[in-house]
C-alpha positions as CSV (number, residue, x, y, z in Angstrom):
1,X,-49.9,50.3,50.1
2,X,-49.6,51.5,53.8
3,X,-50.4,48.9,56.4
4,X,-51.4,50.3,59.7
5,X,-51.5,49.0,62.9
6,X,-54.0,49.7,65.7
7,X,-53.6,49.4,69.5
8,X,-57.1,48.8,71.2
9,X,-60.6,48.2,69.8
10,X,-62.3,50.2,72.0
11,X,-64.6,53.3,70.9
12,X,-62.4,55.2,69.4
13,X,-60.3,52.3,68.5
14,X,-63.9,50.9,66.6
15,X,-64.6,54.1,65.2
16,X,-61.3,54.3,63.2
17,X,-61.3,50.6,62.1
18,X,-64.5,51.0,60.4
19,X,-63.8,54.3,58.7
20,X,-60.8,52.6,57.4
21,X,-62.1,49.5,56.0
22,X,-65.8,51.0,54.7
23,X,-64.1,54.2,53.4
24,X,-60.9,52.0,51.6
25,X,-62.0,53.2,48.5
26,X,-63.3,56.7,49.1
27,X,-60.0,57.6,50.4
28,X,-58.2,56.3,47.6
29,X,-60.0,58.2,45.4
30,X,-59.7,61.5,47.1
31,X,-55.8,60.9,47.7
32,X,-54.4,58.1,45.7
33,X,-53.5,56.2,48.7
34,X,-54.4,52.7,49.8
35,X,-54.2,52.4,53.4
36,X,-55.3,49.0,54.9
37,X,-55.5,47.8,58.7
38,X,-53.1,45.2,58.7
39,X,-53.9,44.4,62.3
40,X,-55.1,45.1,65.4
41,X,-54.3,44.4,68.8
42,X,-57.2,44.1,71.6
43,X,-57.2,41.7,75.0
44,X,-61.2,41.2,74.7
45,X,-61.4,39.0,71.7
46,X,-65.2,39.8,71.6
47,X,-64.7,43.1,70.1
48,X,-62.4,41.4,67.5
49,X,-65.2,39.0,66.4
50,X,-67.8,42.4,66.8
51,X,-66.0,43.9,64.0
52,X,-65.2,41.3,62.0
53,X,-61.5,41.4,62.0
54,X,-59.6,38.5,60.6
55,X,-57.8,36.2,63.4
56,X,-54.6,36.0,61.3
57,X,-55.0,40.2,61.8
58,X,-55.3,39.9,65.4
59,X,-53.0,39.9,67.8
60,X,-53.5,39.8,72.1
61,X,-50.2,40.9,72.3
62,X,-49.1,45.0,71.7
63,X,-45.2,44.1,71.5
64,X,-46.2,41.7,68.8
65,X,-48.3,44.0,66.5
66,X,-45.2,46.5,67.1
67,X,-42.5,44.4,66.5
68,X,-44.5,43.6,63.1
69,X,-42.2,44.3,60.0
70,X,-44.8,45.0,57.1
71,X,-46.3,47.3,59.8
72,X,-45.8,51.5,59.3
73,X,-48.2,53.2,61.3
74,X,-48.8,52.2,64.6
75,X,-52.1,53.8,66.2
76,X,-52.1,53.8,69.9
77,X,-56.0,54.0,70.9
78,X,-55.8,52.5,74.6
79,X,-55.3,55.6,76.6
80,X,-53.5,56.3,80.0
81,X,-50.1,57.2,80.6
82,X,-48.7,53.4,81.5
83,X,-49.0,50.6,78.6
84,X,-49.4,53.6,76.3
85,X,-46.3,55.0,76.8
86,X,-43.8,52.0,76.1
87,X,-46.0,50.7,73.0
88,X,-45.6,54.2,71.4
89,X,-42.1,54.8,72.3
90,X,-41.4,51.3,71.6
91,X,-43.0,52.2,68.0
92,X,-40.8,55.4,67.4
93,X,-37.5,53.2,68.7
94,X,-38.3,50.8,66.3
95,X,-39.0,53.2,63.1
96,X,-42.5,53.4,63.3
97,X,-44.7,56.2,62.6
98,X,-47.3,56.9,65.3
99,X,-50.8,58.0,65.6
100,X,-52.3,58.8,68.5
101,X,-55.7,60.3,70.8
102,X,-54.5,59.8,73.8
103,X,-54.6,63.8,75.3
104,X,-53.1,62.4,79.1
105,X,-50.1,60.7,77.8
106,X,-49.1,64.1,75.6
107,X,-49.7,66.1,78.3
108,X,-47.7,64.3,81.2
109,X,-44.8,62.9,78.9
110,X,-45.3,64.6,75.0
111,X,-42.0,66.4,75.3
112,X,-40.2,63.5,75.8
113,X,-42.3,61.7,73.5
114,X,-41.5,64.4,70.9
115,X,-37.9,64.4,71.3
116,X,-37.7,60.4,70.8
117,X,-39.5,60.9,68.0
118,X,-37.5,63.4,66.3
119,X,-34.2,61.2,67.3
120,X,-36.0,58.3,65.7
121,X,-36.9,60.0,62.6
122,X,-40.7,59.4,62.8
123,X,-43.7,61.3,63.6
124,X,-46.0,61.3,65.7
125,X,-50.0,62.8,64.5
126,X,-52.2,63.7,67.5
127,X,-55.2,65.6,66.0
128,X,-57.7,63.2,68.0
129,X,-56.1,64.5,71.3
130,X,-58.0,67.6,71.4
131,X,-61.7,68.1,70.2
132,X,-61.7,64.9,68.7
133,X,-63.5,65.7,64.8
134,X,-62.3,69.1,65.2
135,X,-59.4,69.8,63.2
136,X,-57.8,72.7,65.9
137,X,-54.5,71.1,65.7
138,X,-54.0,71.6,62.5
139,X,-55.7,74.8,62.1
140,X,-53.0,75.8,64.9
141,X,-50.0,74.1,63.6
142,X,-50.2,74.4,59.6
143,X,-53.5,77.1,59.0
144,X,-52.5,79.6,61.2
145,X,-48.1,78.8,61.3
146,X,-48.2,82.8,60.0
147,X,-49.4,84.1,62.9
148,X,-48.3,84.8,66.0
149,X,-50.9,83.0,68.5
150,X,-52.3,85.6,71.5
151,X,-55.5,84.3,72.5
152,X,-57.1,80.5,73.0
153,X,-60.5,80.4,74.8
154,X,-61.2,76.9,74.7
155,X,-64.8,74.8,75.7
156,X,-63.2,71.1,75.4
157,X,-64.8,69.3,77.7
158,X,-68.5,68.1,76.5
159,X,-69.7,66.7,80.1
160,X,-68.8,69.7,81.6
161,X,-70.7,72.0,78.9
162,X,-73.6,69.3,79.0
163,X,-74.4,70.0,82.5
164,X,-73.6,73.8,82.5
165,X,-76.1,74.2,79.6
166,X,-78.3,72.2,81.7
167,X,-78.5,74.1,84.6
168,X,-78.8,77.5,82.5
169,X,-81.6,76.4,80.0
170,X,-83.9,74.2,82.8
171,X,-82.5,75.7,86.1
172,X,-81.6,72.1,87.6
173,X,-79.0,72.1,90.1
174,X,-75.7,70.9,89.7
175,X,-76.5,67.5,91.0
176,X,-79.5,66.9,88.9
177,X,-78.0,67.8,85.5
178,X,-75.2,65.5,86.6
179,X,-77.5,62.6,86.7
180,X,-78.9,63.5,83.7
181,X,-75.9,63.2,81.8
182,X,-74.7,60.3,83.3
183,X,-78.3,58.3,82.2
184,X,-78.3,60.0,79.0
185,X,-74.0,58.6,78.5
186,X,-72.4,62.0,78.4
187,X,-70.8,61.5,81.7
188,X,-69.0,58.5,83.3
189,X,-69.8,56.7,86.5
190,X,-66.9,58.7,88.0
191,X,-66.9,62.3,86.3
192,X,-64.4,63.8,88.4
193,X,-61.9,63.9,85.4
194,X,-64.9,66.1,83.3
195,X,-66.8,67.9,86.1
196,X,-62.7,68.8,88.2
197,X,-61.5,70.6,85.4
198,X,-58.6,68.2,84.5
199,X,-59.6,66.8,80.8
200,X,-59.9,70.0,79.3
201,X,-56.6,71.1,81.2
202,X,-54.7,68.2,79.7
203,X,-55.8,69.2,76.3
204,X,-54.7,73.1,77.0
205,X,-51.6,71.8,77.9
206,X,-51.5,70.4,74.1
207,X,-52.4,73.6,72.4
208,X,-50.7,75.9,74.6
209,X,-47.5,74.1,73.7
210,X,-48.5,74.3,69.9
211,X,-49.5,77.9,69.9
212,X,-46.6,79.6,72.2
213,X,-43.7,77.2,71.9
214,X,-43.3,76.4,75.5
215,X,-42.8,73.1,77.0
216,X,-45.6,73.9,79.7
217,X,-46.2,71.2,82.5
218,X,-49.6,70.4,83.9
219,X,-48.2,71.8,87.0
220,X,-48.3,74.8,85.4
221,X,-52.2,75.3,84.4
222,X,-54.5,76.6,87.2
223,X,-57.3,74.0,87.5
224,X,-60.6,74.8,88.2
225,X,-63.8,72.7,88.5
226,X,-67.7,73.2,88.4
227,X,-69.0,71.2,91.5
228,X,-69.6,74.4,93.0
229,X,-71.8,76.5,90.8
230,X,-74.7,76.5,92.1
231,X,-78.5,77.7,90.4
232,X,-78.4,81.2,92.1
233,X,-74.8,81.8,90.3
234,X,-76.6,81.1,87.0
235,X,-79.4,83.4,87.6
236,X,-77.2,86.5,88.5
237,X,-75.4,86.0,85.4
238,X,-78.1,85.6,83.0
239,X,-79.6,89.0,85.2
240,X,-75.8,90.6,84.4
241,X,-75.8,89.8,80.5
242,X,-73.3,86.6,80.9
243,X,-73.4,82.6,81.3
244,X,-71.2,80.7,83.4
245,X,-68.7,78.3,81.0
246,X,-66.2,75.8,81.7
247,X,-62.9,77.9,79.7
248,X,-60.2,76.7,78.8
249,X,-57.5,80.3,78.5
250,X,-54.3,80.3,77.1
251,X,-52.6,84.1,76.6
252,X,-49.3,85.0,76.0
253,X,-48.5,88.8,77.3
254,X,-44.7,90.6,77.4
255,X,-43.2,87.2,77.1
256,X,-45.6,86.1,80.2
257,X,-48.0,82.5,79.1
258,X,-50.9,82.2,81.2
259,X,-52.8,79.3,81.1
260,X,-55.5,78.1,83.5
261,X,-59.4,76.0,83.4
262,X,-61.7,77.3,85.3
263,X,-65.8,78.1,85.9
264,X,-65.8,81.6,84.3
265,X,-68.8,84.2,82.8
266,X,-68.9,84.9,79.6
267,X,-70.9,87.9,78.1
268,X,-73.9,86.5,75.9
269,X,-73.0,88.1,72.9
270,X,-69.9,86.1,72.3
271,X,-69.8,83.7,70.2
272,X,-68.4,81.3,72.3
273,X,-71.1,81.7,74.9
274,X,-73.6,80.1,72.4
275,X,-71.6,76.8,73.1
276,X,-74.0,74.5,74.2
277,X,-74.9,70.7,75.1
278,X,-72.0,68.7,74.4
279,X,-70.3,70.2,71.5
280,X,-66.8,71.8,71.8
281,X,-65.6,75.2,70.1
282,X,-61.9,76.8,70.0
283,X,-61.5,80.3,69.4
284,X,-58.1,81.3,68.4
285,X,-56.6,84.9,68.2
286,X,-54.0,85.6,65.6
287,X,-52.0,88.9,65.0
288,X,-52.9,88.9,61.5
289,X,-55.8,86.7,60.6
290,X,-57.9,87.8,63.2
291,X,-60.5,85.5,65.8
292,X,-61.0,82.5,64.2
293,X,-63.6,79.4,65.2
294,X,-63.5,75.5,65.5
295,X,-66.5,73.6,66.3
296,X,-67.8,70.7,66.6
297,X,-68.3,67.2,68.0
298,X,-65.3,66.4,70.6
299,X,-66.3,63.0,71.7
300,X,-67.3,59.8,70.2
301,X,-66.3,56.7,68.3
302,X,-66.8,58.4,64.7
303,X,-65.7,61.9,65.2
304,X,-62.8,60.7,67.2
305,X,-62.1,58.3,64.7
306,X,-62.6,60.5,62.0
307,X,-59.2,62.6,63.3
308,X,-57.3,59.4,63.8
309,X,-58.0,58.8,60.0
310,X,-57.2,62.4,58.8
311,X,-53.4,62.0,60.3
312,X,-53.0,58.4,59.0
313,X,-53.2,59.9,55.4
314,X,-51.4,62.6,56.0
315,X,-48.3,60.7,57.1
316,X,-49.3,58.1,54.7
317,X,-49.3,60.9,51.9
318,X,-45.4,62.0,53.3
319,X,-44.6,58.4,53.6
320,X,-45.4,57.5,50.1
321,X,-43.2,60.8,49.2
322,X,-40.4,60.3,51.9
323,X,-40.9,63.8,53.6
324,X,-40.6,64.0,57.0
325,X,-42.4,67.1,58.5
326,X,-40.0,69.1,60.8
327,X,-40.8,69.3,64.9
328,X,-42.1,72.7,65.9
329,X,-39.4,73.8,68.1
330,X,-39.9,74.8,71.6
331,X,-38.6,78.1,73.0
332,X,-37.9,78.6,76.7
333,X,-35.5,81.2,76.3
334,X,-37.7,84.9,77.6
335,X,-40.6,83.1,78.6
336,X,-42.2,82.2,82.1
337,X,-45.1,81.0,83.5
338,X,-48.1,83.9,84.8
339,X,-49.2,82.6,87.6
340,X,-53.3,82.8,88.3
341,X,-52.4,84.8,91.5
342,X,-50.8,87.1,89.2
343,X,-53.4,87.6,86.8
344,X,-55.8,90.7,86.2
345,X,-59.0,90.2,85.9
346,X,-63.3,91.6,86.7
347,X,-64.7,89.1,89.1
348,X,-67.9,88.1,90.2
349,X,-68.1,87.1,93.7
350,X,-71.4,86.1,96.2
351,X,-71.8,86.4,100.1
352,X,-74.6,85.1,102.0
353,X,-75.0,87.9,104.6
354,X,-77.3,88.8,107.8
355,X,-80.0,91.0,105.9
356,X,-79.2,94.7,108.3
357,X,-77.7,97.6,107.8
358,X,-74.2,98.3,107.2
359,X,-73.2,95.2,105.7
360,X,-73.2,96.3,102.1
361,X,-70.6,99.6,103.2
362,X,-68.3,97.0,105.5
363,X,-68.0,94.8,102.5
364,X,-66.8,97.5,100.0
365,X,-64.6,98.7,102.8
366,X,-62.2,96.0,102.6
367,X,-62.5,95.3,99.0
368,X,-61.4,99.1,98.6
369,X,-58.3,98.6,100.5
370,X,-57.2,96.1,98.3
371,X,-57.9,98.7,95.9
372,X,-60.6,96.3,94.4
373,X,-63.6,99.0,93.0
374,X,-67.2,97.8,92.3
375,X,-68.8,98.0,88.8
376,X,-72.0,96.7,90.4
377,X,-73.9,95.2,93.1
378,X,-77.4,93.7,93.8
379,X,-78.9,92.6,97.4
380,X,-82.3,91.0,96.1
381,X,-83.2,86.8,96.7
382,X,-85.5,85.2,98.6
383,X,-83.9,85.5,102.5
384,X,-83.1,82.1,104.0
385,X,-82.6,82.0,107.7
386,X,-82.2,86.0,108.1
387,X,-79.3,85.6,105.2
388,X,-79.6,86.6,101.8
389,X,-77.3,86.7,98.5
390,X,-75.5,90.1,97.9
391,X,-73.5,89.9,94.4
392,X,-70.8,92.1,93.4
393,X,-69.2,92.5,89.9
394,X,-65.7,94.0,90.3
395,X,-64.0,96.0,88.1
396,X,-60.4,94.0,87.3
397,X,-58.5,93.1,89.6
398,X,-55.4,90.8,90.9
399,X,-56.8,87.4,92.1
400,X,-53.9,87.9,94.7
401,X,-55.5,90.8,96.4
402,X,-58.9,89.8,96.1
403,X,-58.1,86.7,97.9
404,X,-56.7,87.8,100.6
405,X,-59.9,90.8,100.6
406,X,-62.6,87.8,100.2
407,X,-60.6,86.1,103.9
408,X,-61.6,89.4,105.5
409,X,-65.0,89.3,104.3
410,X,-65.6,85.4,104.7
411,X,-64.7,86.0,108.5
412,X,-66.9,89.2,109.1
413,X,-69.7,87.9,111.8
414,X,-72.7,88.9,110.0
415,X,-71.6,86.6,106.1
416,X,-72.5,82.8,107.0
417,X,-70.1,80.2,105.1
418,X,-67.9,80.9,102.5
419,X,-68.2,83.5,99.1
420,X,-68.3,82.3,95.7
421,X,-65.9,84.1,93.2
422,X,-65.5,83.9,89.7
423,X,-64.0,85.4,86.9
424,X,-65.4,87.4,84.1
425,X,-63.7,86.6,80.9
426,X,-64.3,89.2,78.2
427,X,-62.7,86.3,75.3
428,X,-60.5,88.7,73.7
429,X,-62.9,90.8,72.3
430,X,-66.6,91.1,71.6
431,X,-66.4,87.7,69.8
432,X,-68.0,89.2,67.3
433,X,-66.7,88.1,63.3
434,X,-68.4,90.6,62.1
């Protein structure tokens, strides 16, 4: 028998317990294994008597659950980078196995987290930290450990694909399909972790370090967030053949790892641009098998819970067979950091100028001496206040240059406020599998 022990009864923390006691016996039939939840930990007592679980299986206290004896995997469901932290390293120190969703913690501290656990002896299983039910980790880590990993384009944040999908299928603003996810529960009272960019960054972080081998930092990912899309940037890229996407890129060029989240377009016919709602997709390049393509459900008590429960009996299977899996090594030595300045890309950008001649020439002017060339242009909208929209696709360019070309621009006297500018990301390659 394996005993587990979980840390917090909240959604996710639900959504496992119940998969583990309903599904006893399915499991054990599929893998031979009887896994029980030997306790659970949780400071609201209400959800303890909502689930049903025994009070001589409860405990108010982490430590105490930890410090268990007939306990061997611990699974840390709270969250955050605090209390987190010490119950999971206090887990490893003390020779326990752990499980864990929590996509923050790995990202700020999974290095060291890592390391103590490979000191320790133990393991640590984090499939639930990216995509929830979507098995990308492993697909990463064990289905594609033959490849050499060039490519991740990455939709993993629902809320943020929720209201994208929104304003492209029912022309809301950005406002409006906000409020409409937070009354339908796919956003929180305070999205600014969804909507800023920085819960799909954390999760990059996670499979950028799984794919390349590098200990990346968060301060290494350019973040990007999607407050500032408005309707009009929608239209022009449905009118251009592309819709706008909350990516998640991870590339690894000449020894060079880029990796940023960011508002991008995405050419219709890739498959990743079909994306919509809440669900999350990965698409992975590897040298030798190819694009290949997770999706799914990234969110939720069950799906969630459903990963938690997949890495339970897979240590549970080693456990019972006393193979510990070895720590994918991380390799520093040739590598650095691409830096979005850096980085080569077609942009889309949007000026509200004075409608008169000469403003489309004195544009182009300064983009060509940045040696930024146009693929194409369009000048049509309704005008508002003598201004209207002029949109330019660019042909690639360095985000350095056209920076310092869309300064000159924004300060001409005849553009009012400041341009919009956006990347065009081709994903790799059509995104076609056929």
């Amino acid at each position: 028998m394996i005993r587990v022990g979980i840390i917090g009864l909240g959604t996710v923390g639900r959504g496992t317990y119940r998969i583990l006691e309903e599904h006893r016996a399915l499991i054990a039939r599929k893998t031979g294994l009887d896994i029980v939840v030997a306790g659970a930990a949780e400071v609201d007592a209400g959800r303890r008597e909502a689930l049903g679980v025994r009070e001589e299986r409860f405990f108010r206290d982490s430590s105490d659950l930890i410090a268990d004896p007939g306990i061997d995997i611990i699974v840390e469901l709270i969250g955050g980078t605090g209390p987190a932290y010490t119950y999971i390293t206090g887990a490893l120190e003390q020779g326990k196995w752990v499980v864990t969703a929590n996509k923050a913690l790995l990202a700020e501290k999974g290095n060291e987290i890592f390391d103590l656990a490979g000191q320790c002896g133990c393991e640590v299983g984090f499939e639930a930290s990216v995509c929830g039910g979507i098995p990308v980790i492993r697909a990463i880590r064990d289905g594609l450990v033959g490849n050499r990993i060039d490519y991740i384009l990455g939709i993993l944040n629902g809320t943020s694909n929720y209201i994208l999908s929104s304003m492209s299928e029912e022309g809301l603003s950005f406002d409006r399909a906000l409020r409409d996810a937070q009354l339908a529960g796919f956003a929180e009272a305070d999205p600014t972790l969804d909507i800023g960019g920085l819960d799909a960054a954390h999760k990059l972080c996670i499979l950028t370090r799984l794919a390349f081998g590098y200990p990346l930092a968060m301060s290494d990912i350019g973040i990007g967030g999607i407050s500032s899309i408005e309707p009009v940037d929608v239209a022009f890229a449905k009118e251009f053949g592309y819709r706008i996407k909350l990516l998640a890129i991870a590339k690894e060029e000449d020894g060079a790892i880029e990796a940023r989240v960011e508002p991008a377009m995405l050419p219709v016919k890739h498959v990743m641009s079909n994306v919509q709602g809440v669900y999350n997709a990965v698409y992975v390049m590897g040298d030798r098998v190819g694009p290949t393509l997770y999706y799914g459900r990234g969110a939720g008590g069950d799906p969630t819970g459903s990963a938690v429960v997949s890495d339970i009996v897979d240590m549970a299977s080693r456990k019972r067979a006393g193979c510990v899996k070895a720590g994918r090594r991380l390799l520093e030595e040739g590598r650095r950091i691409k830096r979005s300045a850096e980085t080569v890309t077609p942009f889309y950008m949007r000026f509200r100028a004075e409608d008169g001649p000469g403003v489309l020439s004195k544009v182009s002017g300064i983009l060509a001496q940045y040696g930024i060339s146009i693929s194409a242009v369009t000048q049509k909208g309704r005008k508002e206040h003598d201004y209207v929209p002029i949109v330019m696709l660019t042909h690639e360019a360095a985000e350095a240059h056209l920076l310092r070309a869309k300064g000159e621009i924004d300060a001409l006297p005849f553009i009012e406020g400041e341009s919009v500018h956006m990347r065009i990301e081709e994903g790799g390659s059509s995104g076609s599998f056929v």
